[in-house]
C-alpha positions as CSV (number, residue, x, y, z in Angstrom):
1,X,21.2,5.6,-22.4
2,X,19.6,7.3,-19.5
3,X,19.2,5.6,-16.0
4,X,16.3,4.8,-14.5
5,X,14.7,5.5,-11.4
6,X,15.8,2.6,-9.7
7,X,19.5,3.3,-10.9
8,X,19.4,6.6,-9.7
9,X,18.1,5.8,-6.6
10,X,20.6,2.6,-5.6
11,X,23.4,4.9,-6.4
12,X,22.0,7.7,-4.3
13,X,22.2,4.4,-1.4
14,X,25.9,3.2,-1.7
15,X,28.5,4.4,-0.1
16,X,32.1,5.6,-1.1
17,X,33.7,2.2,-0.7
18,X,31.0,0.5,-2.5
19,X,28.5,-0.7,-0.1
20,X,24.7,0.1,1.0
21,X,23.8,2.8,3.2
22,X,22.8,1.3,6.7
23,X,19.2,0.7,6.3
24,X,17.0,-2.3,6.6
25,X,17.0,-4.3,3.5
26,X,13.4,-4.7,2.8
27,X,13.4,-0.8,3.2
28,X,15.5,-0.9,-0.1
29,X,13.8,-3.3,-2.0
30,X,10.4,-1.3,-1.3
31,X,12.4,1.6,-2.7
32,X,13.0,0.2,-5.7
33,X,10.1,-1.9,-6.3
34,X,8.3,2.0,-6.3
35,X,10.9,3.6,-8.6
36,X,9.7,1.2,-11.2
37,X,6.3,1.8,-10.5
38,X,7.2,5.2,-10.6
39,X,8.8,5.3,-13.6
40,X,5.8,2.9,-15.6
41,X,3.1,5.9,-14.4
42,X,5.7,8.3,-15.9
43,X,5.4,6.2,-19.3
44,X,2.1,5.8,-18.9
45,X,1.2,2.2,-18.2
46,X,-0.1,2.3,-14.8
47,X,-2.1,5.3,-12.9
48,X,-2.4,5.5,-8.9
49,X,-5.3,7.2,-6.5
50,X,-5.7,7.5,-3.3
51,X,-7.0,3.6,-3.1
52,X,-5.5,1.5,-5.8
53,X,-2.9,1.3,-9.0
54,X,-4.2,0.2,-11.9
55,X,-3.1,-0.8,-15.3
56,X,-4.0,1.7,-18.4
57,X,-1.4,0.3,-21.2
58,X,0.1,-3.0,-21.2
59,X,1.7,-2.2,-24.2
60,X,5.8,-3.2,-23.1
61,X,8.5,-0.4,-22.3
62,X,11.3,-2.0,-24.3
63,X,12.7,-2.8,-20.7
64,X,13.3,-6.1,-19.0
65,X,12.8,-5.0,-15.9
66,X,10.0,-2.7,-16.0
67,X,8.0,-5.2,-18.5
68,X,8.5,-8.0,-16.0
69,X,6.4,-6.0,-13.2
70,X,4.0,-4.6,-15.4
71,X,3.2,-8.6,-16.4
72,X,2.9,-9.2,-12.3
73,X,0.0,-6.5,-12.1
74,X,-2.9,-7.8,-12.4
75,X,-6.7,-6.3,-12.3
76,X,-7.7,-6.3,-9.1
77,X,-7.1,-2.8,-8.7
78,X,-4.8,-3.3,-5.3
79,X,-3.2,-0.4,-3.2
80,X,0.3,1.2,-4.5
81,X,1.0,-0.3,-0.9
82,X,0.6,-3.2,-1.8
83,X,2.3,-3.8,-5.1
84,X,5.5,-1.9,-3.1
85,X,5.1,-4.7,-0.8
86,X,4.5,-7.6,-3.4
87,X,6.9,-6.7,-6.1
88,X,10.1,-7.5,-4.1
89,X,8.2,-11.3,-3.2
90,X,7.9,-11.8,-7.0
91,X,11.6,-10.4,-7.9
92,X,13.5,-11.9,-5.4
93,X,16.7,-11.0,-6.7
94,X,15.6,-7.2,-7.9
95,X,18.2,-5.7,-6.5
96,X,21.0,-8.0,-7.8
97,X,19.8,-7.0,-11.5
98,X,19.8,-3.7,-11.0
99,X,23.4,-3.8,-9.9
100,X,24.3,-5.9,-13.1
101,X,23.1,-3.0,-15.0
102,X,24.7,-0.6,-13.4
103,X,27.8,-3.2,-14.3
104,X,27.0,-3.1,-17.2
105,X,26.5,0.2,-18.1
106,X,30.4,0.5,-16.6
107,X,29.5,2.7,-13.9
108,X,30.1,0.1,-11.3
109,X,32.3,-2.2,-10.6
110,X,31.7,-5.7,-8.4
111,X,34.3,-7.2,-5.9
112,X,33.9,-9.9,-4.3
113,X,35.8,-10.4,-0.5
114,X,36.3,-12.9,2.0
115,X,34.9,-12.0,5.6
116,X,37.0,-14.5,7.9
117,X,38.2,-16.3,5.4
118,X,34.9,-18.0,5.0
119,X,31.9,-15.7,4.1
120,X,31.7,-13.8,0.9
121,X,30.8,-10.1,0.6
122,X,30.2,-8.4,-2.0
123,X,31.0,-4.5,-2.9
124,X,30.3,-2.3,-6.0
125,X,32.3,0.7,-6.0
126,X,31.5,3.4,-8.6
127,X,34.4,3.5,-11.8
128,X,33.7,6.7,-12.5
129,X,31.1,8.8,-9.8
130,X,29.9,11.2,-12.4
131,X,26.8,9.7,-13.1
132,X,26.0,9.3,-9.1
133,X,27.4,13.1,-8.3
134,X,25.4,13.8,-11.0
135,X,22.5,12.5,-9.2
136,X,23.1,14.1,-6.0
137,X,24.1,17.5,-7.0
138,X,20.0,17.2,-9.2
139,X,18.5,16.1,-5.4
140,X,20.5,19.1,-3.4
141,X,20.0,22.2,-6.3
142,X,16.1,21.1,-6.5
143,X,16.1,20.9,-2.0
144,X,18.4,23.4,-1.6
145,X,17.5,26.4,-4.1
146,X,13.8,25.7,-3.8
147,X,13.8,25.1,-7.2
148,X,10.2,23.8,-9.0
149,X,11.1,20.4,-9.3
150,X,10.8,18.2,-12.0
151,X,8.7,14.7,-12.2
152,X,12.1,12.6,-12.2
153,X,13.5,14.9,-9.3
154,X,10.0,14.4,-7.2
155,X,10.4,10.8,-7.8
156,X,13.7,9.9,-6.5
157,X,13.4,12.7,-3.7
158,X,10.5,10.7,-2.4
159,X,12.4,7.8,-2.8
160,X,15.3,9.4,-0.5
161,X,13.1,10.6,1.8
162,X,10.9,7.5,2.3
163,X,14.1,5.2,3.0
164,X,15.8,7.5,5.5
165,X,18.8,8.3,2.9
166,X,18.3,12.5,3.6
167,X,21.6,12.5,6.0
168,X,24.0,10.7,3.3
169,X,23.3,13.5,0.8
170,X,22.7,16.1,2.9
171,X,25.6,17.7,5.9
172,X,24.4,18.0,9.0
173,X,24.2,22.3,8.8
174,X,21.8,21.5,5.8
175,X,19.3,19.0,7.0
176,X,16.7,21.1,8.9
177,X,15.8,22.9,5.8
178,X,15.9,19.8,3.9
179,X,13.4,18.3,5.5
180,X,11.3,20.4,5.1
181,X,11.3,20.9,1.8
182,X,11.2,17.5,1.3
183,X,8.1,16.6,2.9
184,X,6.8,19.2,0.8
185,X,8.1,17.7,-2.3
186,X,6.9,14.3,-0.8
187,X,3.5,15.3,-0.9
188,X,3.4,15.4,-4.8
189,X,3.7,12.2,-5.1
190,X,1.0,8.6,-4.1
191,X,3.3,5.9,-5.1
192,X,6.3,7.9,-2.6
193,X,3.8,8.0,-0.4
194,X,2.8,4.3,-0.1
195,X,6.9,3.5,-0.3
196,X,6.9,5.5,2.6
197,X,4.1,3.9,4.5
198,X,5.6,0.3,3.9
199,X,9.0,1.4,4.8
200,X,7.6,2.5,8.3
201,X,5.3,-0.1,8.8
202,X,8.6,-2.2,8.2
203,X,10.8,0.0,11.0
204,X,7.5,-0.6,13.5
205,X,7.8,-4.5,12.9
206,X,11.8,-4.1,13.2
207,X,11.4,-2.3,16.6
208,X,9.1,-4.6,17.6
209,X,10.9,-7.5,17.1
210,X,13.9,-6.0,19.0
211,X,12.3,-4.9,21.9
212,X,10.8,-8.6,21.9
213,X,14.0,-10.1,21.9
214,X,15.5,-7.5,24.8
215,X,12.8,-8.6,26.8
216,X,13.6,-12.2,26.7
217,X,16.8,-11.7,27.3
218,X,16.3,-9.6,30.4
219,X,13.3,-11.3,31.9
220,X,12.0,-8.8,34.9
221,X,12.5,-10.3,38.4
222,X,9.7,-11.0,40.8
């Protein structure tokens, strides 16, 4: 059975030893929140402009997940933005189902560890990478070669691009040229551009929260 977009994509973020690429939570949950939002205008339930997604079959998928946020959309006709925003409030635990598929599907495998003794933390190393390096070798040939990239490709490359994941799949020789060409792939697509808008929006509130606490911290002398 093929994986979805947000499959794809939350192997593209883990790491060798099982564990998520170092970026803000909420920046991952927007990323997959859009690559089922993605994937529903791909099977054509829902359709995006430049203003607001809207419903156009609420006839189910066949899947859980993807059935449970086309129930959450209603018809006011709100922003992709928005539903990026509102999907990971509604599916608290989005993430954690997507990794039981992947489970499930016996391409990962969950361990549980004790930090201190105390806290638990929880890896999912791959059992067998082919289905991720599968993944990454699609992302690289369609950046790389300058190849006309298909709708699945232009998804999860937006997805990759939006959440700052470019410099695990890319080396450091390749990166100039890959971003390039991925803004330009980026482009193609509204819902990758509205993960993209809340992921920054995000990083502002992050900086801005730091840069509050620094200044309490260090209080300026008078």
């Amino acid at each position: 059975m093929p994986l979805t977009f947000a499959e794809e994509f939350l192997l593209l973020a883990l790491d060798d030893r099982g564990r998520l690429a170092d970026i803000p939570p909420m920046a991952l949950e927007y990323g997959l929140a859009g690559a089922l939002l993605m994937e529903l205008s791909l099977d054509n339930r829902i359709d995006t402009d430049l203003e607001s997604l809207y419903i156009v079959n609420r006839e189910p998928c066949g899947d859980d997940l993807k059935d449970m946020v086309l129930r959450l959309i209603d018809d006011e006709r709100s922003s992709a933005k928005f539903w990026v925003k509102e999907i990971p409030n509604r599916i608290p635990d989005l993430r954690e189902q997507l990794m039981d598929r992947l489970v499930k599907h016996g391409i990962l495998r969950k361990e549980e560890h004790k930090v201190l003794w105390v806290f638990s933390s929880r890896r999912y190393p791959c059992i067998d990478n082919r289905e991720e390096e599968e993944v990454r070798r699609r992302v690289r040939r369609t950046v790389l070669d300058d190849e006309l990239p298909y709708p699945r490709d232009i998804v999860l490359i937006s997805l990759v691009y939006s959440c700052d994941l470019v410099d695990e799949i890319f080396s450091e020789g390749e990166r100039n040229k890959a971003y390039d060409r991925i803004e330009e792939i980026s482009k193609m697509d509204l819902i990758g551009q509205a993960v993209n808008t809340a992921v920054q929006e995000l990083n502002r509130l992050i900086a801005a929260a730091v840069t509050a606490v620094t200044s309490m911290g260090n209080p300026m002398r008078v």
